[in-house]
Phi, psi and omega in degrees: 000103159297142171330156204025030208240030189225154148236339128313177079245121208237095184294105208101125169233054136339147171317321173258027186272278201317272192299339149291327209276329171330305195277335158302334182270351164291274228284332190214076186312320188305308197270146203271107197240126208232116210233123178241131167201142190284006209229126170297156167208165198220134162292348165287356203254015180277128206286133171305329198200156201247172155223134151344106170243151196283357153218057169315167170253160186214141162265162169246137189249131170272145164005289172312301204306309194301357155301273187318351151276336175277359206240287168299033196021023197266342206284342157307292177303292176339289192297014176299290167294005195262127184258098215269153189265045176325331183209137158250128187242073152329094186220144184247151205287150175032026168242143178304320202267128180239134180235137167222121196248169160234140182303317173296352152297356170244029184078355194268146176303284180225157141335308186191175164235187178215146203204124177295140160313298187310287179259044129264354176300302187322311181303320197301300180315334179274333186286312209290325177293021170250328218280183154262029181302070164300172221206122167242121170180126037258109177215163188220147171273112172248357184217147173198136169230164175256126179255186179275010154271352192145253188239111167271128211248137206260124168255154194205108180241083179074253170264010176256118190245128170236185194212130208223109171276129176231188158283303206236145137273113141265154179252086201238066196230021177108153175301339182237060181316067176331316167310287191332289205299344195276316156329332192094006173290147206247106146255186196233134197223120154279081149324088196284009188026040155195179208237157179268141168250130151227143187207161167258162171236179165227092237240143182276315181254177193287164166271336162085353231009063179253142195243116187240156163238108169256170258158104169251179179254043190224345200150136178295180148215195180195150192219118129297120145016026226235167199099229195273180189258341187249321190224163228245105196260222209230035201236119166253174152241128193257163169217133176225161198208117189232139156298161184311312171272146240054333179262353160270310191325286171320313205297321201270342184291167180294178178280330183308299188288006191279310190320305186321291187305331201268354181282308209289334196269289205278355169109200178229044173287299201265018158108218170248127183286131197234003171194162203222101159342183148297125183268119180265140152224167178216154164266164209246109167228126185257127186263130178210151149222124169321315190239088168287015180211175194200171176292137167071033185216148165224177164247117183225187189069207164316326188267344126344260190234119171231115188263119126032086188283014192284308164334325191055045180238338187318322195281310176303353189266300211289332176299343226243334207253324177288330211284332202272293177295069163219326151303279259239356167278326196288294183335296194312317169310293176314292182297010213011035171255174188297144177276003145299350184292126156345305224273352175290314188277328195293342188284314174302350186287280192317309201317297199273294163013283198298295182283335156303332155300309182292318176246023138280293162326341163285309277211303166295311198312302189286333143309321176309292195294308206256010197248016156276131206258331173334122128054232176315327174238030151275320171308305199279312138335296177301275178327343172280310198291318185294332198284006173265343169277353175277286150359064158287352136343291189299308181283345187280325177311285167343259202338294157347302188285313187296340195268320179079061175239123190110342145331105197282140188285129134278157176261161164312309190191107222134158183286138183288181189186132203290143175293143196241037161287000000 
């Protein structure tokens, strides 16, 4: 690849490198988009056919998302594997108050799915390796200054280094950007003093594909939905969320006694828990930058914003956000200016800007609110959670946010817009 011979680069190809770069080969055909990712890849090395493993990491895609996969043509294929979310079931441990939502009451199929990582990475690959999407890998952005093309971006492939004039650097390389910080960008980082634990289980009853958010006075968790998309088995994905001495305490237990604890925390709504995966954990902090963008440079994804996961909002936020800088390269293309112009990002910046602030700020809240023991505002708690099943108004606002709805698309074809759904 010769100098100036890019109008992207999109550092990282991840899920959310892979799906802006999809989506710029939908919305802008034109612009020349060049994807750095450190892990090789071949089209020989894509499995002819995928299986399912019991202890994939999974993401939950919200409602919203599956449009904006459906836009991309991708969600046919996805939902081979996508496991639907039909009911969510809001409770706080040893409190009266409960909230439920059901897809049928909004007309929907589902709320959300839950989706193996692995293969929705696998789909991405399949659509971008049709697209003119180029691919430096195994390689990594180790460096980037501003030239009179846009940026000139430093590459590093084993013991090699090269240097790439482009228009624009995206930075899609994760919550635990390296790139950010050796740019300079200032993030702002809260420390929640506990660790997300993830795992799939196995439940003696079915899930039925009810999706709970429980409120412990120790920590939320969350037990999803996970297997098959059609019929309604006896497999969750759990996030559980422990303090420090408590997350050695599991980690160090049988798989029997792990089960044992998680029965004693979250209760016997799905029967008895009979069997606990491999467990991956981390610790838990919300990460936001104030200025993600700069001239000919953004953040989008993790390196953005990284959320609180009980929730399940964090992927559907960073999706919402390529579609919106995904506008505003396609505007730009049309107008015939660099997708690095300032005045390009920032608009995508303004754009995106409100709902990263609403649901980040949605996202802190329910932690903040349910991770208090006091009384007077467990009481006060309770009562919010029964008046959103009284309330339609309140719940259809709730419903929105859990569905990932209201959010702006890009469209194929046609000017984008925000879903009016």
């Amino acid at each position: 690849m010769k100098n100036s011979d890019t109008d992207v680069i999109i550092a990282g190809g991840g899920l959310a490198g892979a799906t802006l770069a999809l989506t710029l080969a939908r919305v802008a055909p034109n612009l020349r988009v060049t994807v750095v990712e450190a892990f090789p890849l071949s089209a020989d090395a894509l499995p002819d056919s995928y299986q399912p493993s019991y202890d994939a990491r999974s993401t939950a895609l919200a409602w919203g998302s599956r449009l904006i996969f459906e836009e991309l043509g991708l969600w046919s294929r996805l939902s081979e594997h996508a496991t639907p979310i039909q009911q969510i079931h809001v409770s706080d441990r040893g409190h009266f108050g409960a909230t439920r939502l059901n897809a049928k009451e909004y007309e929907q199929q589902a709320l959300g799915y839950v989706v193996d990582n692995r293969w929705m990475g696998l789909c991405l690959m399949r659509e971008l390796l049709q697209t003119n999407t180029q691919w430096q890998a195994p390689a990594e952005v180790v460096d980037m200054t501003p030239s009179e093309q846009g940026v000139s971006v430093t590459l590093k492939s084993g013991d090699d280094t090269s240097t790439v004039t482009a228009q624009c650097l995206i930075v899609a390389d994760g919550g635990r950007s390296g790139l950010r910080e050796k740019l300079g960008f200032q993030a702002s980082h809260h420390g929640y003093n506990q660790n997300a634990l993830i795992a799939n289980i196995t439940t003696s009853d079915s899930h039925q594909f009810v999706a709970y958010e429980r409120f412990t006075d120790a920590g939320p968790m969350a037990l999803l939905p996970h297997g098959s998309p059609s019929r309604a088995g006896h497999q969750s994905a759990l996030v559980w969320t422990l303090s420090d001495n408590e997350l050695a305490d599991v980690l160090a237990m049988s798989e029997s006694d792990k089960c044992q604890r998680l029965q004693e925390r979250f209760g016997w709504r799905l029967g008895r828990f009979t069997r606990m995966g491999e467990c991956n954990h981390y610790p838990l902090t919300l990460t936001t930058v104030g200025e993600p963008i700069r001239p000919g440079v953004a953040l989008v994804g993790n390196a953005a914003h990284a959320l609180h996961p009980v929730a399940g909002q964090g992927f559907n936020l960073a999706l919402r956000g390529l579609m919106t800088l995904a506008e505003q390269f396609r505007l730009a293309a049309e107008q015939g200016r660099p997708p690095g112009d300032f005045q390009i990002l920032r608009r995508y910046h303004e754009l995106h800007r409100p709902d990263w602030q609403q649901t980040v700020q949605f996202s802190d809240s329910l932690i903040r609110i349910f991770g208090q023991s006091l009384a007077p505002i467990a009481a006060v708690r309770d009562a919010g959670l029964i008046g959103l099943d009284l309330l339609p108004g309140a719940k259809r606002l709730f419903a929105r946010k859990a569905m990932g709805t209201g959010g702006r698309r890009a469209v194929i074809n046609g000017p984008a817009a925000s879903d009016k759904k």
